[in-house]
C-alpha positions in Angstrom: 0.0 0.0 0.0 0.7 3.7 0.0 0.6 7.2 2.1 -2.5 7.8 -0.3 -4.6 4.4 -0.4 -6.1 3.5 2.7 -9.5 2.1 4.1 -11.9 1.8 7.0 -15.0 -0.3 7.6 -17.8 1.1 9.9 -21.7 0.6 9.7 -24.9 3.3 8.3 -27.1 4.1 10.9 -29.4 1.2 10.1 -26.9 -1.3 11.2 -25.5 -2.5 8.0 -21.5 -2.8 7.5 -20.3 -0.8 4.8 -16.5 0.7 3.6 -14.9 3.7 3.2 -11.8 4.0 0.7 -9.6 7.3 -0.1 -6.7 7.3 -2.6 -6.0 11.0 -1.9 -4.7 10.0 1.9 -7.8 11.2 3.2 -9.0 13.9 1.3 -12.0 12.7 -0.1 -13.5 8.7 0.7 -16.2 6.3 -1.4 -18.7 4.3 0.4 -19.7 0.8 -0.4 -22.1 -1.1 1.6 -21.0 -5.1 2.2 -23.6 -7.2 0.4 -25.6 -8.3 4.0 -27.7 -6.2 6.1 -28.9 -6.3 9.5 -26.2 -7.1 11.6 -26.1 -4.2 14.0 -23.4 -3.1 16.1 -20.1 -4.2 15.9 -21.0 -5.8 12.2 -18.0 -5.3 10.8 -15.6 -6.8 13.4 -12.1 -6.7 11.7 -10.1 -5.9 8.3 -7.0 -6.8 6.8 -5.4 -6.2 2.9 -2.9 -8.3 2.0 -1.7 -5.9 -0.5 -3.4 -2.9 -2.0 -5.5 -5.1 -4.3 -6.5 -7.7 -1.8 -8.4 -7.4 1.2 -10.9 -9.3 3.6 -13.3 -7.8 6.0 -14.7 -10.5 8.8 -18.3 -9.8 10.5 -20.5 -11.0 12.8 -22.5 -14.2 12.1 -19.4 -15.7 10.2 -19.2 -13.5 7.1 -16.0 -13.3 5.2 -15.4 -10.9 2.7 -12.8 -10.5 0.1 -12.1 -8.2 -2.0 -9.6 -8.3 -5.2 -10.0 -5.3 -6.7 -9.0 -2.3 -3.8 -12.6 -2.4 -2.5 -14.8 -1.8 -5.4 -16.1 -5.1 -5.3 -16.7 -7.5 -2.3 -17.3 -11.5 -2.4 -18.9 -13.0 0.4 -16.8 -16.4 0.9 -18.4 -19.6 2.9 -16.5 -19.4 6.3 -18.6 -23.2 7.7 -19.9 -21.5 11.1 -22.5 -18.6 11.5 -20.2 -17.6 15.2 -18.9 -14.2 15.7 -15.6 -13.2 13.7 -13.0 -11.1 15.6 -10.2 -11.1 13.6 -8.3 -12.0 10.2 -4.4 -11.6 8.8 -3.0 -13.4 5.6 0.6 -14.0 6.2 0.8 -15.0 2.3 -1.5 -14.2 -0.5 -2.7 -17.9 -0.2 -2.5 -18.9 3.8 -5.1 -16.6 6.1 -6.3 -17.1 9.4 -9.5 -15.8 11.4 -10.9 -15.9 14.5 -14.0 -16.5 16.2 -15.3 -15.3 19.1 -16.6 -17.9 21.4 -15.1 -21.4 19.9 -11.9 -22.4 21.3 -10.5 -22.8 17.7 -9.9 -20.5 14.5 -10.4 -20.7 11.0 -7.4 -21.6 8.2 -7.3 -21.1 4.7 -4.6 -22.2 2.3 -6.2 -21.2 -1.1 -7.3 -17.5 -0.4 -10.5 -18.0 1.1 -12.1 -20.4 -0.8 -12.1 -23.1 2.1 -11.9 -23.0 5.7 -11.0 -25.9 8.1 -11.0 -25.0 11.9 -8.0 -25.4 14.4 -8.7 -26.3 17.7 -7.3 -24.2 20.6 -6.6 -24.4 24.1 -8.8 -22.0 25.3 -11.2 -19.9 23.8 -11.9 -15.6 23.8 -9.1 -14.9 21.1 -9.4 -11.3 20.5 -6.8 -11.1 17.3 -4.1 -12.5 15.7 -1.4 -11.9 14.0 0.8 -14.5 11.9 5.2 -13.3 11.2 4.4 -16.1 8.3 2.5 -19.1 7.2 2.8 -21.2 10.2 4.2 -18.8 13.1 1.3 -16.9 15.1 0.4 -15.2 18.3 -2.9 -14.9 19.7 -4.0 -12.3 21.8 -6.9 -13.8 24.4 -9.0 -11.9 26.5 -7.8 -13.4 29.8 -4.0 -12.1 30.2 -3.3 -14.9 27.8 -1.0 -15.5 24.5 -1.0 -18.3 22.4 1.7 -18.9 20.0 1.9 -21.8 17.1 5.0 -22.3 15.1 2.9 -25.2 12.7 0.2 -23.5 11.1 -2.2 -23.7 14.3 -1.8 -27.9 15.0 -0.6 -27.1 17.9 -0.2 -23.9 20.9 2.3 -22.9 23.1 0.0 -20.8 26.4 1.9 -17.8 27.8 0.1 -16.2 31.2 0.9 -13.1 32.8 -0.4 -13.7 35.9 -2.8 -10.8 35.9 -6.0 -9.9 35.1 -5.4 -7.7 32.3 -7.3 -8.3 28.8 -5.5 -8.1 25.7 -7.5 -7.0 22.8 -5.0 -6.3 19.6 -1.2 -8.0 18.9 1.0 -6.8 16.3 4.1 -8.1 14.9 6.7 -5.9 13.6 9.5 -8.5 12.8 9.4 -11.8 13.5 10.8 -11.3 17.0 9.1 -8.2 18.0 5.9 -7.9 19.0 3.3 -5.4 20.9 0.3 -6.3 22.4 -2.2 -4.1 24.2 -5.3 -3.5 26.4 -8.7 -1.9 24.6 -8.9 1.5 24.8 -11.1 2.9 27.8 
């Protein structure tokens, strides 16, 4: 991507999950609705673009959608559960990962979206995730918890903190450092 592309997903005031591109760096920004309605708040739970081409919005109810041409367009892709989505991140153009918000498990994809099979976790309440590459990733759980796999999500390593702190976002900026952090009050 660029200083001048970027994007943002929200909802209209009757509920329904729509996105907002600008290729001016936020001078001026196009709506599109997603092609559901009727989800209500917090529809739209999480977005991620690969590149500046390819993107993939996840929603409540298990909606997936991807887009492959900067937004203009949106294709709703069969995710197999109707739970709550939090999060997605495509470590490769091919390999993606999403998770839901009740199951202790999340979603894999090794051909762009088109399938889904589900990896079980140890735990459940994943708030995000972030992959370094197509089988390292970190989980960020909402009871002072981390999850790391290092094989694609067949198995988990469980790091505690000993607190009662919930994380809410995790963020890789190498494959050794990482930043996690509480939801803002």
């Amino acid at each position: 991507m660029n200083e001048s592309l970027g994007f943002i997903i929200g909802e209209d005031g009757g509920g329904n999950p729509q996105v907002s591109k600008t290729i001016n760096g936020g001078g001026s920004w196009t709506t599109t609705n997603l092609p559901i309605s009727g989800l209500g708040f917090n529809g739209a739970n999480k977005m991620f673009f690969f590149d500046s081409n390819i993107g993939y919005i996840v929603c409540r109810s298990g909606h997936i959608y991807k887009t492959t041409n900067q937004g203009t367009d949106w294709d709703s892709l069969t995710s197999g559960t109707t739970e709550d989505l939090t999060s997605v991140h495509f470590p490769t153009s091919t390999v993606g990962y999403v998770s839901l918000m009740s199951s202790p498990a999340i979603l894999k994809t090794t051909n762009g979206g088109t399938n889904w099979t589900s990896k079980p976790l140890p735990l459940f309440g994943v708030q995000d995730l972030f992959f370094t590459d197509a089988n390292t990733g970190y989980l960020a759980c909402g009871n002072s918890t981390i999850l790391k796999t290092t094989d694609g999500g067949d198995s988990w390593n469980v790091f505690s903190f000993g607190t009662t702190d919930a994380f809410y976002a995790i963020e890789f900026t190498s494959s050794n450092i990482g930043l996690e952090g509480p939801r803002a009050q």
